[in-house]
PASEBA-1860 file (N, C-alpha, C; in nm, 3 decimals):
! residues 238
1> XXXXXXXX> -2.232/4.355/-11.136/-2.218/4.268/-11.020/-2.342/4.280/-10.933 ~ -2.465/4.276/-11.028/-2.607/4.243/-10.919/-2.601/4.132/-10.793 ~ -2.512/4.032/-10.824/-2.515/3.931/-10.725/-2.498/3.946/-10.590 ~ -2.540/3.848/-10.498/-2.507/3.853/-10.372/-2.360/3.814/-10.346 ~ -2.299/3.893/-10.293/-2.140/3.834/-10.275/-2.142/3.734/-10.159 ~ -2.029/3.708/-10.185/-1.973/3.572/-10.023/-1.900/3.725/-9.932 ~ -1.938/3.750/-9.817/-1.896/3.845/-9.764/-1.801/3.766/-9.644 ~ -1.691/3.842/-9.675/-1.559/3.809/-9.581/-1.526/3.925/-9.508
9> XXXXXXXX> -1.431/3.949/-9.388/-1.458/4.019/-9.322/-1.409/4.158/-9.298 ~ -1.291/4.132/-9.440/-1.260/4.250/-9.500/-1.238/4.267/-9.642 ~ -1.311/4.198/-9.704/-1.305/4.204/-9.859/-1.458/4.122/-9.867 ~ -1.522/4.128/-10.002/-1.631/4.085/-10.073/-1.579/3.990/-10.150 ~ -1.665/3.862/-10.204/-1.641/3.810/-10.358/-1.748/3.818/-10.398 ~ -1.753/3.883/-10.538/-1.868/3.827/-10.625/-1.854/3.696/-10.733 ~ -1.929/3.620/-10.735/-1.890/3.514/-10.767/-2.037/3.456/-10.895 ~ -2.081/3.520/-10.958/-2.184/3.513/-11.069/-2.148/3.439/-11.185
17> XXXXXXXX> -2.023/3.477/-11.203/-1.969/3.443/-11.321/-1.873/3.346/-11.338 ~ -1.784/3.318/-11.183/-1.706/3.204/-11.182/-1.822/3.033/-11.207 ~ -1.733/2.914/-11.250/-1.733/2.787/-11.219/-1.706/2.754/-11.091 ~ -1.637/2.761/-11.049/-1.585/2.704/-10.953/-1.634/2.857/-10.817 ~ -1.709/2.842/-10.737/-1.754/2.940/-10.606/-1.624/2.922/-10.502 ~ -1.666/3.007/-10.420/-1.583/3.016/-10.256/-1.602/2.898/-10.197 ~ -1.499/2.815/-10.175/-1.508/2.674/-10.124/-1.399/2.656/-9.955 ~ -1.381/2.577/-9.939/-1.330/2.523/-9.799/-1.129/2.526/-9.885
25> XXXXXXXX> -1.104/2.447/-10.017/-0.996/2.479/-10.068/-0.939/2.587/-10.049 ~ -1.051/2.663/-10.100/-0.941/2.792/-10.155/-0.891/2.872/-10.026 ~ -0.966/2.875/-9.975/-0.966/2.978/-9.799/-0.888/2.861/-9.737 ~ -0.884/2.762/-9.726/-0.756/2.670/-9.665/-0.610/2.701/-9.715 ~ -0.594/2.694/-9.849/-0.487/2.759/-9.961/-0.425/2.899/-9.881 ~ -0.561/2.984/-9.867/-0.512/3.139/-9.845/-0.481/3.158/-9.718 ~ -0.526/3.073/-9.659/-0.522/3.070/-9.512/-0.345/3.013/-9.454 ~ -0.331/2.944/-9.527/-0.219/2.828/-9.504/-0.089/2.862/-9.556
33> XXXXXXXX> -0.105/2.921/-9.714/0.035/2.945/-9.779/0.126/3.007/-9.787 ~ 0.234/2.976/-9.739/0.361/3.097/-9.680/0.403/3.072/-9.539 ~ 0.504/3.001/-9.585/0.617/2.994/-9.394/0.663/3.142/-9.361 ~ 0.676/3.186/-9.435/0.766/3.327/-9.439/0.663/3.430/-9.320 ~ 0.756/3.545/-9.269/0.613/3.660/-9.209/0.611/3.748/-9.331 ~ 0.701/3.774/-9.423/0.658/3.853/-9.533/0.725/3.814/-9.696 ~ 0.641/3.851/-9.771/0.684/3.772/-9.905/0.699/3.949/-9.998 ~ 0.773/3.915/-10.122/0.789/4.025/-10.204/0.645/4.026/-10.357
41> XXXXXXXX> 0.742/3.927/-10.389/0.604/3.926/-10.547/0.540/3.813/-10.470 ~ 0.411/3.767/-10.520/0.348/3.658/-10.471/0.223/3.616/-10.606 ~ 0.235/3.527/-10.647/0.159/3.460/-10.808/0.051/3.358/-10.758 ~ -0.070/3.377/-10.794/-0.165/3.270/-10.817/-0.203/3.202/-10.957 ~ -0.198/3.064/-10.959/-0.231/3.055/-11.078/-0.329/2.984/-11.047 ~ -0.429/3.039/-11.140/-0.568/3.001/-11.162/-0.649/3.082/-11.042 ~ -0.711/3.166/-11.099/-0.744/3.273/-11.016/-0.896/3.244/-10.939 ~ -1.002/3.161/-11.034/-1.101/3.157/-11.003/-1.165/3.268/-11.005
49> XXXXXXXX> -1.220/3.256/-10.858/-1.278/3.399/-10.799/-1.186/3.527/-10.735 ~ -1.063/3.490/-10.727/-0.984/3.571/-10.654/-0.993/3.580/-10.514 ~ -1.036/3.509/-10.455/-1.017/3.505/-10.319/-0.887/3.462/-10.235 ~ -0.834/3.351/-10.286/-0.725/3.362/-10.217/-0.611/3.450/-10.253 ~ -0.566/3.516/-10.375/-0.530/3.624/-10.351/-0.598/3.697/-10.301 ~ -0.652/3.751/-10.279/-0.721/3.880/-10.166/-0.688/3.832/-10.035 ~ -0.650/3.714/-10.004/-0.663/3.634/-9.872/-0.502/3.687/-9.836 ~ -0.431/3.615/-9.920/-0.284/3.672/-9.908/-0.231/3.788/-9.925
57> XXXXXXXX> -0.324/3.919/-10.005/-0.282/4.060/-10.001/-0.356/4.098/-9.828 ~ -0.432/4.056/-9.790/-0.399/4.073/-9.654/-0.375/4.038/-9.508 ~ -0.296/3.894/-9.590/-0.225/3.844/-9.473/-0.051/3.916/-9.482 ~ -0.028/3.913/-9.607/0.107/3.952/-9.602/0.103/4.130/-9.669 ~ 0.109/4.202/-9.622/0.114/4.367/-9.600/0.151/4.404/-9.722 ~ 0.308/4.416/-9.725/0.400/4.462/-9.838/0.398/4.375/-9.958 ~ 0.316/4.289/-9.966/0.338/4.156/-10.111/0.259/4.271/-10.226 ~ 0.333/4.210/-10.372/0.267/4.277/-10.481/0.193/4.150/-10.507
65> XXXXXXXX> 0.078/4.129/-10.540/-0.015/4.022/-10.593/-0.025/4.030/-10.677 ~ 0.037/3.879/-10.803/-0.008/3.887/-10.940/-0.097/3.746/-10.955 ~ -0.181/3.722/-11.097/-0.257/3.614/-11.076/-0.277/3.589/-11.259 ~ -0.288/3.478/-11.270/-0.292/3.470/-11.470/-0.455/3.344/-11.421 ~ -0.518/3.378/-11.534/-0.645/3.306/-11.521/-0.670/3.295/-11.683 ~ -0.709/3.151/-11.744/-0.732/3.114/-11.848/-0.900/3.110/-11.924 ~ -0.975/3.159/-11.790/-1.096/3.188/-11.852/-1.114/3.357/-11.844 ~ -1.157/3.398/-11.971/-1.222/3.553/-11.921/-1.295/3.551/-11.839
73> XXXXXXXX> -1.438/3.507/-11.889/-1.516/3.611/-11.742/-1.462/3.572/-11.638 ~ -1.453/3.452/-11.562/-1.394/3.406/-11.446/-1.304/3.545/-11.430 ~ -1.158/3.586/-11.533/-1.066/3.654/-11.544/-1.145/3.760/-11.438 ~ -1.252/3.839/-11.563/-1.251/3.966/-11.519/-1.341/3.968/-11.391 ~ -1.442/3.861/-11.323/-1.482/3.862/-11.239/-1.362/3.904/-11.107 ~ -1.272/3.837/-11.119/-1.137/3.806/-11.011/-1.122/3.957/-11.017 ~ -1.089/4.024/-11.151/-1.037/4.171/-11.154/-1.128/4.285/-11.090 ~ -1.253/4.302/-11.087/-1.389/4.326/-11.043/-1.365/4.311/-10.879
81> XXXXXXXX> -1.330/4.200/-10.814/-1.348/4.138/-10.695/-1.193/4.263/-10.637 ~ -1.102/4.254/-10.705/-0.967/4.251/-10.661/-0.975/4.444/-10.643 ~ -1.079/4.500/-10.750/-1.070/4.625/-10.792/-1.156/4.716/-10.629 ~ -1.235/4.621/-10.568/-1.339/4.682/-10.462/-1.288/4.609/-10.376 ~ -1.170/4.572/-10.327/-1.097/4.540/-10.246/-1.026/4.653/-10.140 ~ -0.955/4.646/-10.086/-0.876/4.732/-9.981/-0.706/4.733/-10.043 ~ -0.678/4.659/-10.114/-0.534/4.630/-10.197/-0.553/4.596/-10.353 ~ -0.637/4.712/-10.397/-0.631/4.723/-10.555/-0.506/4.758/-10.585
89> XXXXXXXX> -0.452/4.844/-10.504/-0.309/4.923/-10.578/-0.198/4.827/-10.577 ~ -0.224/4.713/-10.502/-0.071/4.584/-10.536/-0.097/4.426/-10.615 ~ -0.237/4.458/-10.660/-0.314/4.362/-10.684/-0.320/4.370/-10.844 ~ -0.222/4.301/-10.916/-0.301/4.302/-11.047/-0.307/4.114/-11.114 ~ -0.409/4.099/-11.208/-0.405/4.022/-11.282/-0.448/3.988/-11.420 ~ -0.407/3.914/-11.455/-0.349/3.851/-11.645/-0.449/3.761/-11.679 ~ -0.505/3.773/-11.807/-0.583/3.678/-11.852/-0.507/3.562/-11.973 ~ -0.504/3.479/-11.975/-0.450/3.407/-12.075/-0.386/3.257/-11.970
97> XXXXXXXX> -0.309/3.167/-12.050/-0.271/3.039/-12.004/-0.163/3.047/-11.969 ~ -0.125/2.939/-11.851/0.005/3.013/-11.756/0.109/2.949/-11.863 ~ 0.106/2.856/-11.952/0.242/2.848/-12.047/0.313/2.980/-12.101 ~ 0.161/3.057/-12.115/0.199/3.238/-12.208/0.209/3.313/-12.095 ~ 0.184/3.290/-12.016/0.210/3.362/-11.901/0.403/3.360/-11.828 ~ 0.413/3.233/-11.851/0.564/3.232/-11.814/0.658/3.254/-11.946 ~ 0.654/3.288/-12.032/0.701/3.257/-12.185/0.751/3.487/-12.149 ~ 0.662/3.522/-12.097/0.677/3.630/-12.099/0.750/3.739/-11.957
105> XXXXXXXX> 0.780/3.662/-11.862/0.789/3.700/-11.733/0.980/3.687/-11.721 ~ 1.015/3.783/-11.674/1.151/3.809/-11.675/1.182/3.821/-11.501 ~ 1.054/3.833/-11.429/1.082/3.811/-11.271/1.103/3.745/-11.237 ~ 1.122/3.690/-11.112/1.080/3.561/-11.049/1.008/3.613/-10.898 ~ 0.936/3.474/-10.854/0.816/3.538/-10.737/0.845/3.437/-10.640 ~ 0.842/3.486/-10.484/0.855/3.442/-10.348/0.789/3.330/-10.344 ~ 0.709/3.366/-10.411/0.536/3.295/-10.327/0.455/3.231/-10.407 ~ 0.446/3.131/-10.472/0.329/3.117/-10.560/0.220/3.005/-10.526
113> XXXXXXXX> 0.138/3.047/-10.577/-0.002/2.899/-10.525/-0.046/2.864/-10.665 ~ -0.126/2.771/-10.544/-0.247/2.741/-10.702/-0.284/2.600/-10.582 ~ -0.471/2.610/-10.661/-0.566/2.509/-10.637/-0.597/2.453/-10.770 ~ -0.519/2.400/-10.802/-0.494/2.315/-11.018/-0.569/2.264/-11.024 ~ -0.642/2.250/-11.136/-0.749/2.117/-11.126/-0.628/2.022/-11.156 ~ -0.721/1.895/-11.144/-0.659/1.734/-11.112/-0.723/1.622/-11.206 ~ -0.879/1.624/-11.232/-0.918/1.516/-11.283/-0.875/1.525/-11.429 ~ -0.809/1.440/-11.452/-0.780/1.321/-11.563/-0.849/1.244/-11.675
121> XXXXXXXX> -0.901/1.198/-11.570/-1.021/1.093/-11.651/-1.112/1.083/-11.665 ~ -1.191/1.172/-11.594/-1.297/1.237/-11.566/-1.396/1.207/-11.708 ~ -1.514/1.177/-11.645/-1.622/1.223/-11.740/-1.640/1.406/-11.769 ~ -1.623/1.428/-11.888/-1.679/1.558/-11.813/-1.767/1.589/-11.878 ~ -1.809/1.696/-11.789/-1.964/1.844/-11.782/-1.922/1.880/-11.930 ~ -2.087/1.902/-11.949/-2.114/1.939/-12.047/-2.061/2.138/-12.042 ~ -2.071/2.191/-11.942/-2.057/2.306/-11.890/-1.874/2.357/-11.932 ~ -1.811/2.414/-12.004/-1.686/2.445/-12.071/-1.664/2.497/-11.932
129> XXXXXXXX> -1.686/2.586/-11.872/-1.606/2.686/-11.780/-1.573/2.592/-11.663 ~ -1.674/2.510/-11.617/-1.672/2.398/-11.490/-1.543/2.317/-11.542 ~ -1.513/2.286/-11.691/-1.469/2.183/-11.740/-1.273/2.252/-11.731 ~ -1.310/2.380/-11.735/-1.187/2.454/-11.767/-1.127/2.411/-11.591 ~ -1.208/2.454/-11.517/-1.148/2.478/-11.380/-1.126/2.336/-11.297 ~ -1.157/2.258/-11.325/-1.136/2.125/-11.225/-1.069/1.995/-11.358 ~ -1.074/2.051/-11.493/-0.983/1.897/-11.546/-0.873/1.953/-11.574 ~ -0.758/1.871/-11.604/-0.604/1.917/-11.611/-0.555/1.952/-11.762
137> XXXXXXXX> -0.659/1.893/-11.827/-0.616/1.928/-12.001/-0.504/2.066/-11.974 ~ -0.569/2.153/-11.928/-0.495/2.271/-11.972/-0.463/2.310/-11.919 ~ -0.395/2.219/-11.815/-0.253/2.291/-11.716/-0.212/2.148/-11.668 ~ -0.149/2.044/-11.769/-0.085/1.892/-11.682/-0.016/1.986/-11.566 ~ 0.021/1.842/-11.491/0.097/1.879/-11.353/0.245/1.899/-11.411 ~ 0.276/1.828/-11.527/0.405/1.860/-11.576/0.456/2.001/-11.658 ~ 0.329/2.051/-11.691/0.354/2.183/-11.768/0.358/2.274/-11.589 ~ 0.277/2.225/-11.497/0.277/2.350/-11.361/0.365/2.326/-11.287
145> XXXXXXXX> 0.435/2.212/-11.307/0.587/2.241/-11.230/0.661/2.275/-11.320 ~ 0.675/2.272/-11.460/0.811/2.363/-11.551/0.804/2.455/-11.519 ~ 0.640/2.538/-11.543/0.641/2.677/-11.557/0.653/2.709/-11.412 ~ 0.660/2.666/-11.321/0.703/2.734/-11.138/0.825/2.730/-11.150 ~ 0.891/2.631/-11.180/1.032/2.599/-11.166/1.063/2.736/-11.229 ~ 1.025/2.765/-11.348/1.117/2.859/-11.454/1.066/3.010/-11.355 ~ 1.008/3.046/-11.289/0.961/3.177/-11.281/1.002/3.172/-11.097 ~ 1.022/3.088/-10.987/1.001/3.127/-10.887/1.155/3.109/-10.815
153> XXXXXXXX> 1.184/3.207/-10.742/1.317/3.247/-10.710/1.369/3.127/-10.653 ~ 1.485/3.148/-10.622/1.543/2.998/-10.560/1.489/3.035/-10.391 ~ 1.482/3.068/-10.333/1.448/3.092/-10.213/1.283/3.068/-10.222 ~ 1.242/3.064/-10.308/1.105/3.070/-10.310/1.014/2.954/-10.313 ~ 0.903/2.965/-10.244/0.788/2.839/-10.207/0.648/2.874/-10.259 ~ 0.620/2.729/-10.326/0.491/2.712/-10.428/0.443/2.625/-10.344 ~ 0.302/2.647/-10.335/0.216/2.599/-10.219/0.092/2.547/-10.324 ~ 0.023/2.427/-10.266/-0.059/2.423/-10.357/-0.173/2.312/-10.293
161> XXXXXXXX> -0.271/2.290/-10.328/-0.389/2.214/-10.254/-0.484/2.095/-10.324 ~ -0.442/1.976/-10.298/-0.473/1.844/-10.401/-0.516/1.766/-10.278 ~ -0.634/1.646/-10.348/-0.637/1.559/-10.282/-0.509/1.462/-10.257 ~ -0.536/1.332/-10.173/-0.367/1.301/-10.129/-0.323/1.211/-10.256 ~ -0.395/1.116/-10.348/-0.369/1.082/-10.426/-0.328/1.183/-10.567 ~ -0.349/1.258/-10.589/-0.296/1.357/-10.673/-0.216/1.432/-10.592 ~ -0.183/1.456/-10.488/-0.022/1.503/-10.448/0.061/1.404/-10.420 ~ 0.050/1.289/-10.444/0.139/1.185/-10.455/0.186/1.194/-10.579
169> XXXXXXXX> 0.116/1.176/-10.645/0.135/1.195/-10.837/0.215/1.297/-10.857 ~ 0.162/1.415/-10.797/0.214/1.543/-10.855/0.361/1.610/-10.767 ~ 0.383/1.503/-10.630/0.524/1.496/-10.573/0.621/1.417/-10.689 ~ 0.550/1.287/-10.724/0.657/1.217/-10.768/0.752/1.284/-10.904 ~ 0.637/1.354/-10.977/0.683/1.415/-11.083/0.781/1.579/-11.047 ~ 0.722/1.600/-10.928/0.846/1.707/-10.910/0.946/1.707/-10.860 ~ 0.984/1.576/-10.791/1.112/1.509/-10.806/1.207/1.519/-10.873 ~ 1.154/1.437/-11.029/1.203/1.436/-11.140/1.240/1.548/-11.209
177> XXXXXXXX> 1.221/1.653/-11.178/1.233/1.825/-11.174/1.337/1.870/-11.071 ~ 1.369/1.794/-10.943/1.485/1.840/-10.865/1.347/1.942/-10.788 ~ 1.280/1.920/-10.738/1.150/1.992/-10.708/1.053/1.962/-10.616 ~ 1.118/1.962/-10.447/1.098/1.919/-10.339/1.005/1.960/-10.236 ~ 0.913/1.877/-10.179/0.785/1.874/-10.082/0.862/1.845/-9.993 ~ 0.838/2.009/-9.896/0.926/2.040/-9.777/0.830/2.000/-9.642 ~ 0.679/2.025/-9.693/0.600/2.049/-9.614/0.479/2.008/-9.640 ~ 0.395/1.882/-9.560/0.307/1.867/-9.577/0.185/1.899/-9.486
185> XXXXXXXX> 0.081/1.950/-9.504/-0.048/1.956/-9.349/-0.175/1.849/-9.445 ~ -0.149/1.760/-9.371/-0.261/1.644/-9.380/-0.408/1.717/-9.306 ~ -0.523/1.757/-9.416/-0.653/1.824/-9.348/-0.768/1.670/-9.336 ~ -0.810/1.652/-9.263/-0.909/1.575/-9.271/-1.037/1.630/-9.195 ~ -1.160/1.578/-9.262/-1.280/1.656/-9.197/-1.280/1.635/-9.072 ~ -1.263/1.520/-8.947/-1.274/1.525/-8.828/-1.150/1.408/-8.806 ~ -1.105/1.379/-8.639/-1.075/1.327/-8.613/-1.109/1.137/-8.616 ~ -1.006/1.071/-8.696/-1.063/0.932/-8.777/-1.144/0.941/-8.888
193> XXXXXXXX> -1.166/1.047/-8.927/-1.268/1.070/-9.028/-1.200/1.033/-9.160 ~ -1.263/1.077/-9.265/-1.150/1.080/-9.427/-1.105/1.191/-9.450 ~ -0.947/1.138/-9.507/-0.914/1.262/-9.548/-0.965/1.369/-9.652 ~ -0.978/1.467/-9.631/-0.997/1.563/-9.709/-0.944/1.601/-9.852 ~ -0.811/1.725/-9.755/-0.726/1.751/-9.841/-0.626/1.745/-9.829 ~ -0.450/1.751/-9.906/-0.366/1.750/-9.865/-0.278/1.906/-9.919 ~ -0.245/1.992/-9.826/-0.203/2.127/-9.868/-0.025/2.130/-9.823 ~ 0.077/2.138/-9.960/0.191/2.126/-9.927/0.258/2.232/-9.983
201> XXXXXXXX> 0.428/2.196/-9.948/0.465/2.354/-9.947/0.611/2.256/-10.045 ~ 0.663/2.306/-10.188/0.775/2.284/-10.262/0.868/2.339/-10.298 ~ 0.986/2.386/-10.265/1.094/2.469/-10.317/1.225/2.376/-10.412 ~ 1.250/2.486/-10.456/1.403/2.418/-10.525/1.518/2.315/-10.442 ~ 1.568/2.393/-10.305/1.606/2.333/-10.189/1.548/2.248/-10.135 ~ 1.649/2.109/-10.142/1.586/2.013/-10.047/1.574/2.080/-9.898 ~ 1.477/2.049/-9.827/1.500/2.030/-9.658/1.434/1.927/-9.632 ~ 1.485/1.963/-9.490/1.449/1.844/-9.405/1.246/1.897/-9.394
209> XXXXXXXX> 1.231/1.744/-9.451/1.007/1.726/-9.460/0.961/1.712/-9.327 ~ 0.847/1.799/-9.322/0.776/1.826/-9.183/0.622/1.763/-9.230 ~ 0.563/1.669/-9.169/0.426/1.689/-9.155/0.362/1.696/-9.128 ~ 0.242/1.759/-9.091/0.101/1.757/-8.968/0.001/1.721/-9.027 ~ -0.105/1.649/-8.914/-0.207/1.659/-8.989/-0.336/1.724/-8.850 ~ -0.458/1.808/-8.905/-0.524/1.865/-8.849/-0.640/1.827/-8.903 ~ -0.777/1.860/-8.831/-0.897/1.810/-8.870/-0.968/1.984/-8.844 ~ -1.103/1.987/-8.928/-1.163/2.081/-8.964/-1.309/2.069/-8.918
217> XXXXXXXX> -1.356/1.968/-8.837/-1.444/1.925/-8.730/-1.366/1.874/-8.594 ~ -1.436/1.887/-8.462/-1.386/1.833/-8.357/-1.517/1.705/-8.355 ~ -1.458/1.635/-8.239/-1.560/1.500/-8.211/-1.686/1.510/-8.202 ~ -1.728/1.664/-8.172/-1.863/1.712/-8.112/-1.976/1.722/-8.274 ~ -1.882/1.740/-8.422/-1.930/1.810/-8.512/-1.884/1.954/-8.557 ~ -1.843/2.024/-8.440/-1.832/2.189/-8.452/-1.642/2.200/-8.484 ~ -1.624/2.297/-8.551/-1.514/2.342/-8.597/-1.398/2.328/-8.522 ~ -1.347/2.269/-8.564/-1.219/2.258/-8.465/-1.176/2.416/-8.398
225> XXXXXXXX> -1.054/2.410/-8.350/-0.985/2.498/-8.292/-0.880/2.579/-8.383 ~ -0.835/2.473/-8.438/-0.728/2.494/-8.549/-0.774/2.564/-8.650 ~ -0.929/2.479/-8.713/-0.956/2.582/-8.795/-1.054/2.710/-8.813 ~ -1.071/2.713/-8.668/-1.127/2.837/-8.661/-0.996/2.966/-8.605 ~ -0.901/2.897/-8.578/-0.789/2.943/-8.504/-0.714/3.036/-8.663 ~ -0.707/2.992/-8.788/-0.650/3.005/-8.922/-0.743/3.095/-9.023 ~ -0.899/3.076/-8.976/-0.996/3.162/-9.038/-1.054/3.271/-8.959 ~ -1.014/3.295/-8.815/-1.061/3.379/-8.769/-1.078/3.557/-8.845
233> XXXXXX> -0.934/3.548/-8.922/-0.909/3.682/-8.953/-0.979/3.713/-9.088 ~ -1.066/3.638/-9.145/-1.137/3.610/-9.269/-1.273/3.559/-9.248 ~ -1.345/3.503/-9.214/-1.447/3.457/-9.192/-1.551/3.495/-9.095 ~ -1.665/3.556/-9.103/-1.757/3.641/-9.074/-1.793/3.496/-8.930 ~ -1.826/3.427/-8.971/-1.858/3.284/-8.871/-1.773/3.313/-8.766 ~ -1.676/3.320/-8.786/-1.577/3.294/-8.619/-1.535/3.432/-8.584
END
């Protein structure tokens, strides 16, 4: 790990070996996921760099952090990141595809995320690992809501971070699953601006749907309030 890490303000990433780097997603994801003040097991799928687990082993204290990632190095980079952390000892993760990943799991978990890739139709990169992490070949939205459904407790909430046209898609189909968007936070870069992202929250239980939406610039250019208000406890900047 010669590289320069992304330094956070109580954990490191090294990030040499991932496709996909430390982005505005993932720290929105880690920042955001979980109504609860404390969760028991807590699952990422698709690990990347491991940052937002690390984000959530220390937002939520007592959580055991597990994570399944379908590329090695990416894998062992995350494991590397997770190992020179401050919560190695609740932190573990799995290399392989989350179909084999749930095929084998006899738990079920509080908490689960994921930043899925989405494109479809995509031309894609010549680059396999870029290709692994942002197209859906190998995780449809229909194989990542079976395998949540089958593994996450009934009390339990899967959080996850899509543009708004692919969480439309990927609501309608978890419907059809009995598999309900309780919670939506509409992110857009500034006020009137375009939307960004859309980060929602799905459990087994219908409830009654809440939604907000917040911006990640104020009128001036500079960071909103909100989201410096959500990254303060992570981000060296604020």
């Amino acid at each position: 790990m010669a590289s320069k890490p992304f330094r956070f303000k109580q954990f490191d990433i090294h990030q040499d070996k991932c496709a996909m780097k430390v982005g505005t997603d993932g720290v929105l994801l880690g920042a955001l996921a979980g109504e609860r003040a404390s969760f028991g097991k807590v699952l990422e799928i698709g690990l990347g760099t491991g940052v937002v687990s690390l984000m959530l082993a220390q937002r939520f204290e007592q959580a055991e952090i597990d994570g399944v990632e379908i590329d090695q190095e990416t894998w062992q980079q995350a494991v590397e990141n997770a190992k020179i952390s401050p919560w190695a000892d609740r932190i573990n993760f799995w290399f392989g595809d989350f179909k084999g990943f749930t095929s084998d799991r006899n738990e079920k978990y509080d908490l689960i995320v994921s930043n899925p890739p989405y494109f479809s139709n995509h031309l894609k990169s010549p680059n396999l690992k870029r290709n692994l992490a942002i197209h859906n070949d190998s995780l449809p939205f229909e194989d990542l809501i079976k395998g949540v459904c089958t593994i996450l407790a009934n009390h339990g909430e899967f959080w996850l971070i899509l543009p708004e046209y692919e969480m439309k898609i990927f609501e309608a189909l978890a419907e059809k699953s009995q598999f309900f968007n309780c919670k939506t936070i509409i992110i857009k870069n500034k006020n009137k601006g375009r939307l960004f992202r859309n980060v929602s929250c799905f459990t087994k239980n219908k409830k009654e749907y809440s939604e907000i939406e917040v911006y990640i610039k104020d009128e001036n250019g500079e960071y909103s309030e909100w989201y410096r208000n959500i990254l303060i406890p992570f981000l060296i900047i604020f």
